[in-house]
ZAGU-415243 format. One record per residue (C-alpha): residue number from 1; residue in one letter; x, y, z. Coordinates in nm, 4 decimals. Example, Ala and Ser with C-alpha at 12.3 -4.5 7.8 and 13.67 -1.06 7.14 Angstrom:
# residues 2
+-----+-----+----------+----------+----------+
:   n : res :       xx :       yy :       zz :
+-----+-----+----------+----------+----------+
:   1 :   a :   1.2300 :  -0.4500 :   0.7800 :
:   2 :   s :   1.3670 :  -0.1060 :   0.7140 :
+-----+-----+----------+----------+----------+
This chain:
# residues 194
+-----+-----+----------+----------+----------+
:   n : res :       xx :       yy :       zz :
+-----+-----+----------+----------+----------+
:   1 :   x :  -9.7476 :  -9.2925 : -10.4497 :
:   2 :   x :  -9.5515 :  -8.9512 : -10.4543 :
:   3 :   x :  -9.3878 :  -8.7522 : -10.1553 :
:   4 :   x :  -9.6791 :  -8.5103 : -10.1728 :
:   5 :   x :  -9.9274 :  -8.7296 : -10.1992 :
:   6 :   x :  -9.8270 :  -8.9456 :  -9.9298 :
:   7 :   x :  -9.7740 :  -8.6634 :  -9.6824 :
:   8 :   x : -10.1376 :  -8.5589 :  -9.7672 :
:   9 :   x : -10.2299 :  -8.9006 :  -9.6928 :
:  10 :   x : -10.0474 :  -8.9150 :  -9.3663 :
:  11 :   x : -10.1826 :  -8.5543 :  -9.2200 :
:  12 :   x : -10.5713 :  -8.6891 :  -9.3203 :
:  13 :   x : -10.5204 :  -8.9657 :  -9.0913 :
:  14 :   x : -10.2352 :  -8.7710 :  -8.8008 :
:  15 :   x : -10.4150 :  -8.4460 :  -8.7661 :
:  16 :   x : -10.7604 :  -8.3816 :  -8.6201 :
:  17 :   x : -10.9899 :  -8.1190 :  -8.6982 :
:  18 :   x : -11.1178 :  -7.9763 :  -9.0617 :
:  19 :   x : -10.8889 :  -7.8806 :  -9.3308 :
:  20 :   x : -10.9056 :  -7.5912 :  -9.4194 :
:  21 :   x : -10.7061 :  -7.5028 :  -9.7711 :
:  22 :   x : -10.5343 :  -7.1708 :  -9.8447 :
:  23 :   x : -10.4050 :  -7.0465 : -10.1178 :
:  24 :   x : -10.0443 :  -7.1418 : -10.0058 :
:  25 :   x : -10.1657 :  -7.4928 :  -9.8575 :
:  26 :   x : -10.3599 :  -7.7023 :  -9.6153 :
:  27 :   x : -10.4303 :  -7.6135 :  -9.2404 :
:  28 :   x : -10.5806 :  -7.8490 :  -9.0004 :
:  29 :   x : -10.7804 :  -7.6642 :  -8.7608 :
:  30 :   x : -10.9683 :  -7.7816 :  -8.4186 :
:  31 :   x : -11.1555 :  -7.5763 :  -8.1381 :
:  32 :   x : -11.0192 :  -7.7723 :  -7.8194 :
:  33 :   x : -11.1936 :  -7.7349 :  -7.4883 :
:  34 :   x : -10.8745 :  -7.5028 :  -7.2804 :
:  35 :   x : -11.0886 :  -7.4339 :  -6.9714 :
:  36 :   x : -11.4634 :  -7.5162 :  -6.9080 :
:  37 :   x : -11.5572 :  -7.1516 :  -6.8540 :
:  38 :   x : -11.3278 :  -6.9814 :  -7.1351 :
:  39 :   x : -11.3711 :  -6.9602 :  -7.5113 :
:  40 :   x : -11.2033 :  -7.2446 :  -7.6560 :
:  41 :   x : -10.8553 :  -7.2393 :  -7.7949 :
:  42 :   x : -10.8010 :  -7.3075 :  -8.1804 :
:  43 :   x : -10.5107 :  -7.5323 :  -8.3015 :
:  44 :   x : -10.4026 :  -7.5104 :  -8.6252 :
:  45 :   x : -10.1664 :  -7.7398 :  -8.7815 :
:  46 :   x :  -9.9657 :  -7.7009 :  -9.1033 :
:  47 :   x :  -9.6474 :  -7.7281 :  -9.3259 :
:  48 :   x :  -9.4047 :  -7.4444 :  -9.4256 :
:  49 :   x :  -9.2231 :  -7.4688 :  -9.7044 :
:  50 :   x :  -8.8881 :  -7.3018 :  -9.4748 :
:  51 :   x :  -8.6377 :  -7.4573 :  -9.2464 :
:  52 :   x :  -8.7897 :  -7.4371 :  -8.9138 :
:  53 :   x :  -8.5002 :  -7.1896 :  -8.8438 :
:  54 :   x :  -8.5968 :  -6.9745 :  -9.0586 :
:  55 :   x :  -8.9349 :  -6.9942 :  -8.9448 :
:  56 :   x :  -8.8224 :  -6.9518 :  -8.5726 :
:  57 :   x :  -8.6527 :  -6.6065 :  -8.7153 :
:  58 :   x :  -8.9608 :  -6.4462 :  -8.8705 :
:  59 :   x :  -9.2029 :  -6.5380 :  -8.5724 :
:  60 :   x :  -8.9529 :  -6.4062 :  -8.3406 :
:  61 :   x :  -8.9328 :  -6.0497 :  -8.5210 :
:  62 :   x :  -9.1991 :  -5.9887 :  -8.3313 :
:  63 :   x :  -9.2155 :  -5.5798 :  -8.4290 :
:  64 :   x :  -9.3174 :  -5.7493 :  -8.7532 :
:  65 :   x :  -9.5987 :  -5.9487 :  -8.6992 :
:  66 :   x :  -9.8683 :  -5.7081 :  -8.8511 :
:  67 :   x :  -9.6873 :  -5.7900 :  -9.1671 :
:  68 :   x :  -9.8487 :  -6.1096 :  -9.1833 :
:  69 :   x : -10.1388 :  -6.1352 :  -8.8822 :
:  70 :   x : -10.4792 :  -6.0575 :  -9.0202 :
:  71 :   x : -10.6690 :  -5.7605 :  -8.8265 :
:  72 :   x : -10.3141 :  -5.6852 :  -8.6493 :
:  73 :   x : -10.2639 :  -5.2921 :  -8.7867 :
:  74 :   x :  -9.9849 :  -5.2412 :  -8.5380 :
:  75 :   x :  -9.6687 :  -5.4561 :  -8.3328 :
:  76 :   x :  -9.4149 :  -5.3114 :  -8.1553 :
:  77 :   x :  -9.1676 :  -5.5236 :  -7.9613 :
:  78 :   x :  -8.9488 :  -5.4421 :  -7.6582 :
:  79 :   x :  -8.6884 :  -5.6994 :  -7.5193 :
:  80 :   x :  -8.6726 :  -5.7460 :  -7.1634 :
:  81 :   x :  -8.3710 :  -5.8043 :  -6.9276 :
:  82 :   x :  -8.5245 :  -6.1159 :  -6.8136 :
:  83 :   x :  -8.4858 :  -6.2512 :  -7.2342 :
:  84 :   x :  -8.8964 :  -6.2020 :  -7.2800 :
:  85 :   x :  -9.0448 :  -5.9338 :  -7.5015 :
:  86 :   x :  -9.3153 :  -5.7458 :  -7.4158 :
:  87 :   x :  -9.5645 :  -5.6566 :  -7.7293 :
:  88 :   x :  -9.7745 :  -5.4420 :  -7.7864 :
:  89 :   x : -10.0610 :  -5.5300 :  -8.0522 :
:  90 :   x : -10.3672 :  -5.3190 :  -8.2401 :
:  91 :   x : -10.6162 :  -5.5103 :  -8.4146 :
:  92 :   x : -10.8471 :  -5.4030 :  -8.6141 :
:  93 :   x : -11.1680 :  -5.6452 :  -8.5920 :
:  94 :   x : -11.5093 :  -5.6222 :  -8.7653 :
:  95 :   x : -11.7553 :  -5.3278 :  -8.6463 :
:  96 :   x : -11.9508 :  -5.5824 :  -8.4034 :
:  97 :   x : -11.5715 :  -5.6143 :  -8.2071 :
:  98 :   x : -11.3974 :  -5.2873 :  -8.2795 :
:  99 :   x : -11.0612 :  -5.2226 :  -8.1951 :
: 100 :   x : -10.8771 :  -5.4216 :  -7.9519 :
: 101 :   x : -10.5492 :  -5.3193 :  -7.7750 :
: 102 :   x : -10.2843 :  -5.5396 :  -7.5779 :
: 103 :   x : -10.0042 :  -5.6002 :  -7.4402 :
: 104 :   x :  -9.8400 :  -5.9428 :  -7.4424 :
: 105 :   x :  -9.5055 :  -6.1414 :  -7.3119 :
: 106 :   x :  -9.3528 :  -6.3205 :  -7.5599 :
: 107 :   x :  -9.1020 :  -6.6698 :  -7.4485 :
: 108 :   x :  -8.9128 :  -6.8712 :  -7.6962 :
: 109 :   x :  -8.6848 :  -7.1393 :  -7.7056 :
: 110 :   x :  -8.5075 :  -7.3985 :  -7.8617 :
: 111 :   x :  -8.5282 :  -7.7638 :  -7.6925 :
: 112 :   x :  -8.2724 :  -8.0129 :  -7.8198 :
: 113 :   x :  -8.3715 :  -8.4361 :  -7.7522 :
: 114 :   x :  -8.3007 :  -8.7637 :  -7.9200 :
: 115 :   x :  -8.5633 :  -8.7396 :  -8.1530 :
: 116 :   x :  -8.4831 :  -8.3912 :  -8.2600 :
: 117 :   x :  -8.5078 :  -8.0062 :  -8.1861 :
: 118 :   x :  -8.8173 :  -7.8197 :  -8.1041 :
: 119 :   x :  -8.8295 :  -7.4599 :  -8.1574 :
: 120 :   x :  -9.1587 :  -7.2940 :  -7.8897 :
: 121 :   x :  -9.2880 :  -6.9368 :  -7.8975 :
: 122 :   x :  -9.5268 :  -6.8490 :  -7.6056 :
: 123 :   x :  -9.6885 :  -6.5482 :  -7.5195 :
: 124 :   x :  -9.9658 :  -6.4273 :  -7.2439 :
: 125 :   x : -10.1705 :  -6.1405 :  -7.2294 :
: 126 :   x : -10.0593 :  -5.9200 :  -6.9607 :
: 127 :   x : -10.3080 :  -5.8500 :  -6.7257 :
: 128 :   x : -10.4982 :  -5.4659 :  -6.7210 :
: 129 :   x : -10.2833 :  -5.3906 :  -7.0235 :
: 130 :   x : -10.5945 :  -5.3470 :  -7.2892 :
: 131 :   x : -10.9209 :  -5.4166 :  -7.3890 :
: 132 :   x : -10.9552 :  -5.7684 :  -7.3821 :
: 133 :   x : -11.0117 :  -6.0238 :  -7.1280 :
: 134 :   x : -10.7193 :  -6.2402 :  -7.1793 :
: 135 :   x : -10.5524 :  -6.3381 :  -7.4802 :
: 136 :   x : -10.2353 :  -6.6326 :  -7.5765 :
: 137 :   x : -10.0827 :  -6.8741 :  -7.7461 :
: 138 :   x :  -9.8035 :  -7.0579 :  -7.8679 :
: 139 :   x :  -9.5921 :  -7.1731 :  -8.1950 :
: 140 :   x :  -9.4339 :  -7.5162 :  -8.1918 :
: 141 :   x :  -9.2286 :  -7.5909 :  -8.4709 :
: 142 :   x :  -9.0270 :  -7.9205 :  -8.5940 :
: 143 :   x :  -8.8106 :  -8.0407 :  -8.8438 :
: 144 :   x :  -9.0409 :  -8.1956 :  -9.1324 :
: 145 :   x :  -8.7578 :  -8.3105 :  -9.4018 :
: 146 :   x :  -8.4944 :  -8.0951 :  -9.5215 :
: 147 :   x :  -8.5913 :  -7.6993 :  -9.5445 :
: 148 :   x :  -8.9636 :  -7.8019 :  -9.4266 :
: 149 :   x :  -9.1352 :  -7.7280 :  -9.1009 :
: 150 :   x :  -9.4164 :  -7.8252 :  -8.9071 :
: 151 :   x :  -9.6098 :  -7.5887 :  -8.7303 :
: 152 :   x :  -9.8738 :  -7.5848 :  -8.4409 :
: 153 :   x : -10.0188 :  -7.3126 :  -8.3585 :
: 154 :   x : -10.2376 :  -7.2818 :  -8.0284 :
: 155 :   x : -10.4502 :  -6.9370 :  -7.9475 :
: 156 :   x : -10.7315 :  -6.8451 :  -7.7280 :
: 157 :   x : -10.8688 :  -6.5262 :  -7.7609 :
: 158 :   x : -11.1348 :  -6.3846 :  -7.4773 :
: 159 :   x : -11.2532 :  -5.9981 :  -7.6037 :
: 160 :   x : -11.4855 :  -6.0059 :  -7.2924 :
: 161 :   x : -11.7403 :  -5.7934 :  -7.3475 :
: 162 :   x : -12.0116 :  -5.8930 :  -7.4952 :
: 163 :   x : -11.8932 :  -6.1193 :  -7.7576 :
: 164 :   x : -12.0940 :  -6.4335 :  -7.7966 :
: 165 :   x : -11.9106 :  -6.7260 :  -7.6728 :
: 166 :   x : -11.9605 :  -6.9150 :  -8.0173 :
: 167 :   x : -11.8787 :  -6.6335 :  -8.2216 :
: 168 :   x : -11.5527 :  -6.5837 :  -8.1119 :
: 169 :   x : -11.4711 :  -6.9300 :  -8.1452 :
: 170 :   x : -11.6220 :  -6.8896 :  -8.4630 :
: 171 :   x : -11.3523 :  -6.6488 :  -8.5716 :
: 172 :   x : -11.0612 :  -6.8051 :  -8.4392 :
: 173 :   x : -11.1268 :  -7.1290 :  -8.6385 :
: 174 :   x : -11.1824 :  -6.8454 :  -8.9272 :
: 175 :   x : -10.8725 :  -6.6902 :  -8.8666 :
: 176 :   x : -10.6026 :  -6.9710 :  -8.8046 :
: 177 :   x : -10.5488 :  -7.0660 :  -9.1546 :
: 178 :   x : -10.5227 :  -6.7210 :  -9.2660 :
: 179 :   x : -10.2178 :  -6.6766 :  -8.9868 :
: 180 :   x : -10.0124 :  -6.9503 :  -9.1632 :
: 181 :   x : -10.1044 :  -6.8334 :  -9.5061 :
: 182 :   x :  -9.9696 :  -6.4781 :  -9.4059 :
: 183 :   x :  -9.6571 :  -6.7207 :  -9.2069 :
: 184 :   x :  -9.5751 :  -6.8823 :  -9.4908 :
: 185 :   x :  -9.5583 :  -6.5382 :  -9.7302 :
: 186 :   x :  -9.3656 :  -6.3616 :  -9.4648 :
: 187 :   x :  -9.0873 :  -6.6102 :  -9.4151 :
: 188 :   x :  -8.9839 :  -6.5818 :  -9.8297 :
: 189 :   x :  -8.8550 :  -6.1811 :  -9.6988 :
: 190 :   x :  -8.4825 :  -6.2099 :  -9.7158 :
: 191 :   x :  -8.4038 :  -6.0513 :  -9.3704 :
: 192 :   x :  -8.4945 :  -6.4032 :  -9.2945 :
: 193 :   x :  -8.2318 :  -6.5756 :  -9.4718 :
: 194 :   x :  -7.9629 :  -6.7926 :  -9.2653 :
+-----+-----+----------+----------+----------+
């Protein structure tokens, strides 16, 4: 059995949810149940074909994530004293949405245990600071073999409003793989390089 094969074999039986292929790979995508009385939050699961350094780097340029976020027209990205940034995001959804507006604080870190290191990016809508209800999420990345990551990604989105409930689920289980396909583009740019 080869490497790729058996990894393929391995994520069919590790990873819940629906795959989901890209043009640049497999995603494994599930709507979890966050809160009873909020949209639920997509998780989307995948390989990168970059050290999760590197990867770490280009999520954490956050002025530059409308480079590879779908809808997202506009990031900017202001570091706090506390070590947060504070972003500020336009997307540009469908005609039924329209525009949204945000601001959210970004966290990251690097853990270090026994069985390895764990890079974690986490950001939270700030309250009153757009037109949406409430809006986060997180990156987990880990070592997957040498220059390979995995990634989770976590994200509930609530446009309040009168979105339907099941169609903005709908579109974050839509949208996830198209985040890491855009992630896994955007971490080839050489301001990325170690």
């Amino acid at each position: 059995m080869t490497r790729l094969a058996f990894l393929a074999l391995l994520a069919a039986t590790v990873f819940p949810g629906e795959v989901r292929d890209t043009p640049t790979g497999k995603v494994w995508v599930e709507m979890v149940a966050a809160r009873p009385d909020q949209p639920k939050e997509g998780v989307g699961r995948g390989w990168i074909d970059a050290p999760p350094e590197r990867v770490f780097r280009a999520l954490t340029d956050y002025a530059h994530w409308n480079e590879f976020m779908p809808f997202m027209e506009q990031s900017e990205a202001r570091p706090q004293p506390d070590g947060s940034v504070v972003g500020a995001h336009l997307l540009r959804l469908p005609r039924l949405l329209g525009d949204r507006r945000y601001r959210v604080r970004f966290t990251q870190k690097i853990d270090t245990a026994p069985g390895g290191r764990t890079w974690r990016i986490v950001w939270k809508y700030i309250p009153g600071s757009g037109n949406v209800k409430d809006h986060h999420g997180s990156w987990t990345l880990t070592a997957a073999g040498p220059g390979r990551t995995l990634a989770v990604l976590r994200l509930e989105t609530d446009p309040g409003g009168a979105s339907p409930r099941w169609a903005v689920e709908r579109g974050i289980a839509g949208t996830v793989p198209w985040i890491f396909h855009g992630l896994r583009q955007h971490v080839r740019r050489g301001r990325y390089e170690g």
